[in-house]
Residue frames as qw, qx, qy, qz and C-alpha x, y, z in Angstrom:
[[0.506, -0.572, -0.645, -0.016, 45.07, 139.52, 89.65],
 [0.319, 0.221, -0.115, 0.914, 46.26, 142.93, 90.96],
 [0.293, -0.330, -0.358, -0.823, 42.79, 143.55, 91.62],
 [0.797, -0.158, -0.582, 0.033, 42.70, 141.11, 94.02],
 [0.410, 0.354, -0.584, 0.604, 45.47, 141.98, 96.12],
 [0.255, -0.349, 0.276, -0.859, 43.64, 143.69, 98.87],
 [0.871, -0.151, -0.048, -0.465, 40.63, 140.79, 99.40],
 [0.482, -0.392, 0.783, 0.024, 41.43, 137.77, 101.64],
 [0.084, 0.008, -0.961, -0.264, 41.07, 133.90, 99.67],
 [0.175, 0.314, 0.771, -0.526, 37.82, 133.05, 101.49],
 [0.312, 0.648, 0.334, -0.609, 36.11, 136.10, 100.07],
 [0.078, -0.382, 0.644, 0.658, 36.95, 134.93, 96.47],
 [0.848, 0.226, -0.099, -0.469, 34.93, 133.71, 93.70],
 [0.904, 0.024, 0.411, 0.113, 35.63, 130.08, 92.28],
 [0.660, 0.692, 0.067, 0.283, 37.15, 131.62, 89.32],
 [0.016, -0.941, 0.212, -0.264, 39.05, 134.06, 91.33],
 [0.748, -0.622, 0.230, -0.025, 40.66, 131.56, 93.18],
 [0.829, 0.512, 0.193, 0.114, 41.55, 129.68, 90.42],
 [0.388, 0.835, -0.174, 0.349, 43.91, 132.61, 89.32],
 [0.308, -0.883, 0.236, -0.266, 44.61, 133.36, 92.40],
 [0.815, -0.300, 0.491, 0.062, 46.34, 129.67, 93.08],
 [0.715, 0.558, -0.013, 0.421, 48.15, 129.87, 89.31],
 [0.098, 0.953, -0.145, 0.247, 49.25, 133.00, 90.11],
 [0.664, -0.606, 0.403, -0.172, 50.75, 131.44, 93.21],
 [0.862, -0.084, 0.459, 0.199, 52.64, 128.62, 91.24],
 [0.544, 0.694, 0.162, 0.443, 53.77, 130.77, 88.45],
 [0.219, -0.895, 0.381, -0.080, 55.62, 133.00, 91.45],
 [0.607, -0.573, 0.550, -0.017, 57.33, 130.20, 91.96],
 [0.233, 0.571, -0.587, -0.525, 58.62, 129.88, 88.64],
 [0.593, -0.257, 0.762, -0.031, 56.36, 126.98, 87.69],
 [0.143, 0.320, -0.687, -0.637, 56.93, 125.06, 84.55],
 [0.306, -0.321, -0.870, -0.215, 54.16, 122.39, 85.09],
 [0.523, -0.140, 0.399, -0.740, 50.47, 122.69, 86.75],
 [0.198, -0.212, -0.952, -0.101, 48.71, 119.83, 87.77],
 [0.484, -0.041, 0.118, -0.866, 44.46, 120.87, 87.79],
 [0.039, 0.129, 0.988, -0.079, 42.42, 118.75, 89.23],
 [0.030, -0.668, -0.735, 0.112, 38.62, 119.68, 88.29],
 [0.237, 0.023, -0.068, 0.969, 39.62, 123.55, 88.37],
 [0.311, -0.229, -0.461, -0.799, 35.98, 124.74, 86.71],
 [0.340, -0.476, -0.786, 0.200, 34.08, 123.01, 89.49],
 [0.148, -0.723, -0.605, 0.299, 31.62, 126.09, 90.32],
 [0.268, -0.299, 0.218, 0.889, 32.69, 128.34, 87.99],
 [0.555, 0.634, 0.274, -0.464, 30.63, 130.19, 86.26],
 [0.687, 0.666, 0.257, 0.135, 30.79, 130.28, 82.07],
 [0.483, 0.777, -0.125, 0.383, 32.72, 133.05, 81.67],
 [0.411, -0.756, 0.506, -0.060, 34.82, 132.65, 84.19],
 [0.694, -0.156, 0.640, 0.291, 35.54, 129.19, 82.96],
 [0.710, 0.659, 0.123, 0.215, 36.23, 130.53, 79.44],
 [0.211, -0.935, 0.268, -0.101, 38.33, 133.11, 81.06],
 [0.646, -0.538, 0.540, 0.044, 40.50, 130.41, 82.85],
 [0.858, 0.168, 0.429, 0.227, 40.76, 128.29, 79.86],
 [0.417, 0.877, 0.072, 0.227, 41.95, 131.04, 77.83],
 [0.116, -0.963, 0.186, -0.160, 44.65, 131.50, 80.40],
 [0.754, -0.251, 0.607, 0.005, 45.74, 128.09, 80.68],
 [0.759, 0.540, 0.142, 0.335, 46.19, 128.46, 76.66],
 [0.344, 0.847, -0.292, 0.282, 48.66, 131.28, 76.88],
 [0.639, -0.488, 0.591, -0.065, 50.31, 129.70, 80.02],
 [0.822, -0.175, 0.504, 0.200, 51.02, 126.93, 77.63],
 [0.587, 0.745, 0.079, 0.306, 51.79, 128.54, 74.19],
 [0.091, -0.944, 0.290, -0.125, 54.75, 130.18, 77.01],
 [0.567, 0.383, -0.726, 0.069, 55.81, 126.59, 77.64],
 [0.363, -0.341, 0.604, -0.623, 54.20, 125.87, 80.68],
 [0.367, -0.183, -0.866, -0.284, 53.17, 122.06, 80.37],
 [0.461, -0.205, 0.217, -0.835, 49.48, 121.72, 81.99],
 [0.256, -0.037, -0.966, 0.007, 47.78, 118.52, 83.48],
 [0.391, -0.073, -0.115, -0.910, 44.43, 118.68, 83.34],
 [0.018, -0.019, -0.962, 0.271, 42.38, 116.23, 85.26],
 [0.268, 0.040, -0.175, -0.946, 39.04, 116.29, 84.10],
 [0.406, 0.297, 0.854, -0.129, 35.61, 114.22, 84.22],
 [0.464, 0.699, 0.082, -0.538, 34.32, 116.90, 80.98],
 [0.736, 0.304, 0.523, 0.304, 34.66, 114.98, 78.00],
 [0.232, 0.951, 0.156, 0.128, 33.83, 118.23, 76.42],
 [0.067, -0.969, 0.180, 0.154, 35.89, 120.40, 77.65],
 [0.710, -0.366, 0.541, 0.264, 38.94, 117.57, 77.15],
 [0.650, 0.349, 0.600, 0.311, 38.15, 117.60, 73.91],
 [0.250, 0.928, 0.204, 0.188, 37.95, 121.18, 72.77],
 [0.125, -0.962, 0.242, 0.023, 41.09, 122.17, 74.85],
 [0.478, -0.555, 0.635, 0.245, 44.06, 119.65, 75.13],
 [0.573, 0.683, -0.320, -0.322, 46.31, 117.98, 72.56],
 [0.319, 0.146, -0.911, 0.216, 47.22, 114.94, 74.46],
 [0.755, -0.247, 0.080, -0.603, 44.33, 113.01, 76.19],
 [0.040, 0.139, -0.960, 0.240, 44.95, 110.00, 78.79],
 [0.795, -0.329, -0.144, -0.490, 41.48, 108.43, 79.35],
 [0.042, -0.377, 0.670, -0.638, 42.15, 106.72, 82.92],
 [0.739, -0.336, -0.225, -0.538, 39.79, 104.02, 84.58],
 [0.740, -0.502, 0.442, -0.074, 42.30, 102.42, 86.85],
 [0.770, 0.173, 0.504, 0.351, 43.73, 101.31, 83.91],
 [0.010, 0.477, -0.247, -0.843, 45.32, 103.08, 81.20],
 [0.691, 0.338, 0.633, -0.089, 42.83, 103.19, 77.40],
 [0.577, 0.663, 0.220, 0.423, 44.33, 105.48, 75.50],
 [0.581, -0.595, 0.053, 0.552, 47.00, 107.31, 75.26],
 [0.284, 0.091, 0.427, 0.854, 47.99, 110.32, 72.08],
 [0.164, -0.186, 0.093, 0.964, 46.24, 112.93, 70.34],
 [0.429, 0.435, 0.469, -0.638, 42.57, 114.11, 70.64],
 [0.537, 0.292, -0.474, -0.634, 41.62, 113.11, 67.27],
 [0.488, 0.195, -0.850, -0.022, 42.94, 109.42, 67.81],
 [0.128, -0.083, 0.526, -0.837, 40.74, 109.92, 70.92],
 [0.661, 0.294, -0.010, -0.690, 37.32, 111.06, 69.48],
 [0.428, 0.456, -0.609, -0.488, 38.19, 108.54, 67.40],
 [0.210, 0.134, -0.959, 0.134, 38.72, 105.30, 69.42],
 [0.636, -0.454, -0.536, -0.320, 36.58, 103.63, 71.74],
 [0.375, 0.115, -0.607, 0.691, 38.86, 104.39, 75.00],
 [0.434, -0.313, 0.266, -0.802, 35.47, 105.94, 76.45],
 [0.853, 0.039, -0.211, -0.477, 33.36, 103.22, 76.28],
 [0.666, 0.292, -0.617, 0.301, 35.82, 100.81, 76.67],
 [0.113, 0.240, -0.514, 0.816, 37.19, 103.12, 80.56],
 [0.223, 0.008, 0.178, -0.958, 33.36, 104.03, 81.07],
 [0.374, 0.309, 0.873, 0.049, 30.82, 101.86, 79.56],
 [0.309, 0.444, 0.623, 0.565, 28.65, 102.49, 76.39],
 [0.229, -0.786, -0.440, 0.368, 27.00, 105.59, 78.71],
 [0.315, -0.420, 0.105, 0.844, 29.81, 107.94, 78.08],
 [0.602, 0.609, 0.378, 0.354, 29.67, 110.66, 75.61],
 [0.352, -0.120, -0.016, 0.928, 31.72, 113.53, 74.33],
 [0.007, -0.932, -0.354, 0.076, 29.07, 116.83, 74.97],
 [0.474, 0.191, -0.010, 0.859, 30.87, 119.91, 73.38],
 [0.334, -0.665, -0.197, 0.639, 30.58, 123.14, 75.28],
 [0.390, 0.217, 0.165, 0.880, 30.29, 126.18, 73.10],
 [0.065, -0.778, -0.444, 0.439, 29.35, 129.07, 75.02]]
């Protein structure tokens, strides 16, 4: 983000912040992020961008918590998936997810998983 340097926060995109607040927690040698929403007003390719960076962030060993209301995107990116309704409905690995009823169940019969492929 080097590109950045010079421009205050304020005058950032949504995406730009984004980085700009990793960037910040990765000075500070962190090993975990917790993202709440991140992608909120991000464009596409910025939010492909980010996700793409949040894969090599973790393929370095950086564990990532990802707090999401996008089925989609939950589903296409992580490899552990908590579905969460004040209760816990499932807990393990995005197959055993897709698989269960833990939406429906957290969400009523409404929910659905909508994949994202841009």
């Amino acid at each position: 983000i080097g590109d950045l340097a010079d421009r205050l926060v304020s005058e950032l995109s949504g995406g730009q912040k984004q980085r700009a607040y990793i960037a910040r927690a990765l000075a500070g040698d962190a090993d975990l992020l917790a993202l709440d929403e991140p992608t909120v007003g991000v464009d596409a390719e910025s939010r492909d961008a980010f996700y793409a960076l949040l894969d090599e962030l973790n393929d370095e060993g950086i564990t990532i918590i990802l707090i999401e209301h996008d089925i989609g995107v939950v589903t296409d990116r992580a490899n552990r998936i908590a579905c969460i309704n004040t209760e816990l409905y499932h807990h393990g690995d995005t197959e055993s997810f897709v698989e269960s009823d833990a939406l429906a169940e957290a969400y009523g019969t409404a929910g659905q998983v909508v994949h994202h492929h841009h």
